[in-house]
C-alpha angles and dihedrals in degrees: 000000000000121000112274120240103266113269123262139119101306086074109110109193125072135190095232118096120226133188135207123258093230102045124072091196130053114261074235101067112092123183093260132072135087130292130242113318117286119218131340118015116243122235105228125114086218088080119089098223087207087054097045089045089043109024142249113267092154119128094247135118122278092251091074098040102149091004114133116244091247100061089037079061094044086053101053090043085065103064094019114156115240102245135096137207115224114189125184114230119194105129109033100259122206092217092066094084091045099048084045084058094052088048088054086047097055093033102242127184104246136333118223131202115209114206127000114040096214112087139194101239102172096106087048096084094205089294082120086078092056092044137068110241122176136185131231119181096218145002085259091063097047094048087054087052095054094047105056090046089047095237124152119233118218108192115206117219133110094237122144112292102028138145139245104243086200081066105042136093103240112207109226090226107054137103124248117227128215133187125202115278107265102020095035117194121006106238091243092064090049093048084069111044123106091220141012119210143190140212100227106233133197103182119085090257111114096223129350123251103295089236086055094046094052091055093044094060089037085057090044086057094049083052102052088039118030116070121217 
């Protein structure tokens, strides 16, 4: 796993859980799970002792049924895959929650917004909690990041010039990088990739919904890297 950006306030995620106002149940209970614990206890500091009184209702994987989000994170940490999602955000777009989701899916490294601090996470679903995001103000801050790290950065965008990604020899260690769904990348943040890749299309739309986009190239990468 890379080294994560040090922590500071541009961090965005926080351990802490926090609920709505508005809402009496947490956006991450869904109407499945398991009920309270039956039987003994185990003895094990990965179990969360509210959740196994109360039950587990999170979105998450059996395997971390009753587990506390913070050794579900420590978990994950540990077989984590080297890349990283970068998504521009300038005008609040609705697809970064989704495409954070996907990152959590497919276990990247870390996922970077780029811009506004502030984002939609609706789609997210709570897998925020679960995942390292981290904020940068502008393109020229996150460049500097990935230099000095000596990531590549692919840039995602069917723009003149670019390249199949069916065709194309993924790094392991890189950051994916996303536009905002209608204008796509900013040419500034094109200027500075190593690399810009397509998804190759065979419909008459012009590009595919940018959320989709995003899981569709995560997927690309599992399937150049991970062996089955």
């Amino acid at each position: 796993m890379t080294e994560q950006p040090e922590a500071s306030p541009e961090r965005t995620t926080s351990p802490e859980r926090t609920t709505s106002p508005e809402r009496t149940t947490s956006p991450e209970q869904t109407t499945h799970g398991v009920g309270p614990w039956a039987g003994e206890r185990p003895d094990d500091p990965r179990f969360d002792p509210k959740l196994l009184d109360e039950g587990d209702t999170r979105n998450v994987i059996d395997r971390y049924r009753y587990w506390s989000m913070e050794a579900i994170v420590a978990d994950i940490d540990a077989h984590r895959h080297p890349f990283h999602v970068a998504i521009e955000n300038w005008q609040h777009d609705l697809n970064i929650g989704s495409i954070v989701r996907s990152a959590n899916a497919f276990a990247a490294d870390t996922v970077h917004i780029i811009g506004r601090r502030r984002w939609n996470k609706r789609g997210a679903m709570v897998t925020d909690r679960y995942q390292h995001v981290v904020n940068h103000p502008d393109v020229e801050t996150f460049i500097a990041w990935t230099r000095e790290r000596g990531i590549p950065v692919l840039a995602i965008d069917n723009v003149d010039g670019s390249v199949p990604i069916e065709t194309y020899d993924l790094p392991a260690e890189c950051v994916l990088l996303f536009g905002q769904e209608g204008p796509g990348l900013s040419p500034e943040a094109i200027a500075a990739s190593d690399a810009v890749l397509e998804i190759v299309q065979f419909g008459s739309t012009r590009s595919i919904n940018a959320s989709a986009a995003a899981a569709v190239v995560m997927h690309a990468w599992v399937l150049q890297h991970v062996k089955f």
